[in-house]
VEXKOL-675913 format. One record per residue (C-alpha): residue number from 1; chain; x, y, z. Coordinates in pm, 1 decimal, m for minus. Layout:
<pts>
   num   cadena          X          Y          Z
   NUM        A          X          Y          Z
...
</pts>
This chain:
<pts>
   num   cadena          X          Y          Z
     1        A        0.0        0.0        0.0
     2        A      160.6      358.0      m91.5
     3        A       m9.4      675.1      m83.8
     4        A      102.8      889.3     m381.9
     5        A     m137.5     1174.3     m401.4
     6        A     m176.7     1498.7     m179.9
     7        A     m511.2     1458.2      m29.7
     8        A     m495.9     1853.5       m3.4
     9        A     m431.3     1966.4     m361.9
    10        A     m709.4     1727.1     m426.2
    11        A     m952.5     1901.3     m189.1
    12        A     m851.8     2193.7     m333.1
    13        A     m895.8     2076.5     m688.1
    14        A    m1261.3     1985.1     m575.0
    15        A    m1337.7     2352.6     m407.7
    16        A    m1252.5     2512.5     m637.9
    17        A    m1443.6     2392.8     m905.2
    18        A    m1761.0     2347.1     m722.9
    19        A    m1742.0     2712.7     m652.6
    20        A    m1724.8     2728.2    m1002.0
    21        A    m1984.1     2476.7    m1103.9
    22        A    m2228.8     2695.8     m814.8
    23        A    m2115.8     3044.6     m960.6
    24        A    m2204.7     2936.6    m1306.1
    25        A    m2534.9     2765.1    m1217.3
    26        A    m2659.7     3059.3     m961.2
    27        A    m2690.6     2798.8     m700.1
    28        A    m2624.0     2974.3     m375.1
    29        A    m2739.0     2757.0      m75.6
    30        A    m2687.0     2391.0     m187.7
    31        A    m2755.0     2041.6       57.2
    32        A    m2459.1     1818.2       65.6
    33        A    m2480.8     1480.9       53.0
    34        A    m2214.5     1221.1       92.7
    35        A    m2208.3      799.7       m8.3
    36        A    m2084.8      616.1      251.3
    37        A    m1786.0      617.4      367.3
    38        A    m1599.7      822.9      185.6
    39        A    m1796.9     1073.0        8.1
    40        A    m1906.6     1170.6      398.3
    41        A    m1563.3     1200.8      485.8
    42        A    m1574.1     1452.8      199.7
    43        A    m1902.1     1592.3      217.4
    44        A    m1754.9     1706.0      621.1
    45        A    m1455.5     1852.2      490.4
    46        A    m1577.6     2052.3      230.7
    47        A    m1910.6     2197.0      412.7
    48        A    m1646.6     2378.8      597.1
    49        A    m1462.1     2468.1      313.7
    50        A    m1733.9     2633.1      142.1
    51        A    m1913.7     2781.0      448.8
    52        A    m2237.8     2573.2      400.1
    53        A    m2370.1     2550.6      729.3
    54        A    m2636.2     2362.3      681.1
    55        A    m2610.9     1982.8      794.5
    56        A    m2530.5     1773.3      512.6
    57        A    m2654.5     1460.3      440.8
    58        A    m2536.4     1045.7      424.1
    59        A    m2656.2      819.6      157.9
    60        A    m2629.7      441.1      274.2
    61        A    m2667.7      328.0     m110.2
    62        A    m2708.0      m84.5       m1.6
    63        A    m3041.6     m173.9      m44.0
    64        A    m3029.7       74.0     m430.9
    65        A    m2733.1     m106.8     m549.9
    66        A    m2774.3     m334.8     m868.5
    67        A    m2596.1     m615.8     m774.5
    68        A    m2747.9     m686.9     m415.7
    69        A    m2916.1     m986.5     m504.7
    70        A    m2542.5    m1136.3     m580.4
    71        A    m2363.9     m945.5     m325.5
    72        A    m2578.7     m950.9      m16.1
    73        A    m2639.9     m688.3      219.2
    74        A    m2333.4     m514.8      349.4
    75        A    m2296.4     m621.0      781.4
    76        A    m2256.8     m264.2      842.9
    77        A    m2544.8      m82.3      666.9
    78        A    m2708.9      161.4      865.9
    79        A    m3003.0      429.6      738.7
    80        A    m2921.6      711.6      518.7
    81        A    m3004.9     1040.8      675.5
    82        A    m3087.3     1361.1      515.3
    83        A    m3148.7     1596.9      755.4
    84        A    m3309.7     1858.5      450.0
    85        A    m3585.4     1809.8      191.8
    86        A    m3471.0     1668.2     m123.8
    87        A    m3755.0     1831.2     m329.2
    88        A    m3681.2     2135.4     m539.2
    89        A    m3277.6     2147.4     m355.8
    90        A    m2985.4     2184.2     m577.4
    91        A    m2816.2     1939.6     m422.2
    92        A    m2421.1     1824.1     m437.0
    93        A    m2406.6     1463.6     m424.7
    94        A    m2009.4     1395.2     m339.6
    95        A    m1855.0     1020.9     m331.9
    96        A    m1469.3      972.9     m335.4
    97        A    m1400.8      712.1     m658.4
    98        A    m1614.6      677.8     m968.2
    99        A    m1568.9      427.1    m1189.0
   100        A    m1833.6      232.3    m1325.8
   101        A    m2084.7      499.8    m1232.1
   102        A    m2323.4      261.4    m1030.9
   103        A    m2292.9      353.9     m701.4
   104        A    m2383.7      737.1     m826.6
   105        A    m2691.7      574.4    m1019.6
   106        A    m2764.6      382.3     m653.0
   107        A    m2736.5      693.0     m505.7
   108        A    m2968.5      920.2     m725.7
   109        A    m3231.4      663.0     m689.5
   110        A    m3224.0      676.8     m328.0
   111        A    m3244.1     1100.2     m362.9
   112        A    m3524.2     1105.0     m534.1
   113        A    m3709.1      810.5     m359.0
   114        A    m3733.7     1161.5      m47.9
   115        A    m3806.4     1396.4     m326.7
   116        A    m3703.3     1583.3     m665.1
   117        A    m3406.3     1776.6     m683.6
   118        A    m3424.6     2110.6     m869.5
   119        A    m3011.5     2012.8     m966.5
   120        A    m2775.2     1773.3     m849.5
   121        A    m2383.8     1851.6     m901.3
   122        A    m2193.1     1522.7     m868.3
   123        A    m1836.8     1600.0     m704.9
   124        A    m1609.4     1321.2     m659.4
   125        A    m1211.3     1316.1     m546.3
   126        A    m1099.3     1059.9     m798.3
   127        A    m1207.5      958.0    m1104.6
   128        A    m1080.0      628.8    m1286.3
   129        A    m1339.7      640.5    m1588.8
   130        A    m1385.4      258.9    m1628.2
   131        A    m1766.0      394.9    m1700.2
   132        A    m2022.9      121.7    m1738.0
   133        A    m2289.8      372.6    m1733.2
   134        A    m2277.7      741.5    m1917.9
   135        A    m2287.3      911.7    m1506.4
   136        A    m1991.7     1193.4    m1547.2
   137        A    m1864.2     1425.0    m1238.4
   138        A    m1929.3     1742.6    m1304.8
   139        A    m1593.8     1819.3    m1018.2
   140        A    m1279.6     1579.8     m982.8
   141        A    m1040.4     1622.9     m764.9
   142        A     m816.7     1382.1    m1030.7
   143        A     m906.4     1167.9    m1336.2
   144        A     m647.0      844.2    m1362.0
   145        A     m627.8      517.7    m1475.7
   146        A     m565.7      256.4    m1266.4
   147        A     m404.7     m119.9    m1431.6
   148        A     m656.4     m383.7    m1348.5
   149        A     m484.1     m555.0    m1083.9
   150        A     m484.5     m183.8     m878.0
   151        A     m728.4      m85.9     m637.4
   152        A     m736.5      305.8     m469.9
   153        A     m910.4      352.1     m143.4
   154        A     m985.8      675.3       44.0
   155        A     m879.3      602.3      443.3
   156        A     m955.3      819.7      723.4
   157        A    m1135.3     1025.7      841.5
   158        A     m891.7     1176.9     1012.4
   159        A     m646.0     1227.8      830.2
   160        A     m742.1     1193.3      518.1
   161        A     m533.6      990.4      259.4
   162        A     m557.2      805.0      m44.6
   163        A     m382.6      425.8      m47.2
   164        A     m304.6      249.9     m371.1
   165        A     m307.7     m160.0     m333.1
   166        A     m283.3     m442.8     m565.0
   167        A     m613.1     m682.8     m610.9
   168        A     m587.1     m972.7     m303.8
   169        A     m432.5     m713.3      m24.0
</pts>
């Protein structure tokens, strides 16, 4: 396991252009809401960031997720919470890898199961575009491609960091 990217320039990276993607949208209160685990890691850190005060919310995606009947249901699921009304919100939905797009499918289903966003603004830290699904961040902290016996994995929460790992460790 190595870590090989700055978590911060990456943060930074994902600030900045979700200022940008709010500036150029005229969104100026959005609801945060972060996938489990990671994307709530995120979805803390960068409330503060951009001064949202507003709680934000934590998408539990298991029961949405297309493959459930293979995979079973994850030990550790617990209930999504989202302390705001979904319906009408722009909303920033923020997850920490995308690749086959899925999980952010999962996740939208589950959003609009508690109501209908006016906007959703999908922010994620890395993206490895190994798309099964035409779902694109509109934010990345990075876009990389990983070889298909590599695996990245945000740790924390606190700190933050990003671990590389082959397939088996």
């Amino acid at each position: 396991m190595t870590a090989l990217l700055d978590i911060d320039q990456l943060l930074d990276q994902m600030e900045n252009g979700l200022r940008q993607a709010l500036q150029q949208r005229g969104i100026e209160a959005p609801a945060l809401i972060g996938i489990r685990t990671g994307g709530v890691w995120l979805a803390d850190v960068l409330s503060k960031r951009l001064g949202i005060e507003e709680p934000f919310g934590e998408l539990d995606i298991s029961f949405y997720r297309d493959d459930f009947s293979r995979i079973g249901l994850n030990p550790r699921v617990k209930p999504s919470s989202l302390p705001f009304d979904t319906e009408g919100r722009d909303i920033i939905l923020i997850d920490d890898v995308i690749m086959s797009g899925r999980t952010i499918r999962a996740a939208m289903n589950e959003i609009f199961d508690y109501g209908r966003p006016a906007n959703i603004i999908l922010a994620t830290l890395i993206d490895l575009g190994a798309r099964e699904l035409p779902i694109q961040p509109d934010v990345a902290g990075k876009t990389m491609a990983l070889e298909s016996h590599q695996r990245v994995k945000l740790r924390g929460p606190d700190p933050l960091r990003i671990e590389f790992q082959e397939a088996g460790q």
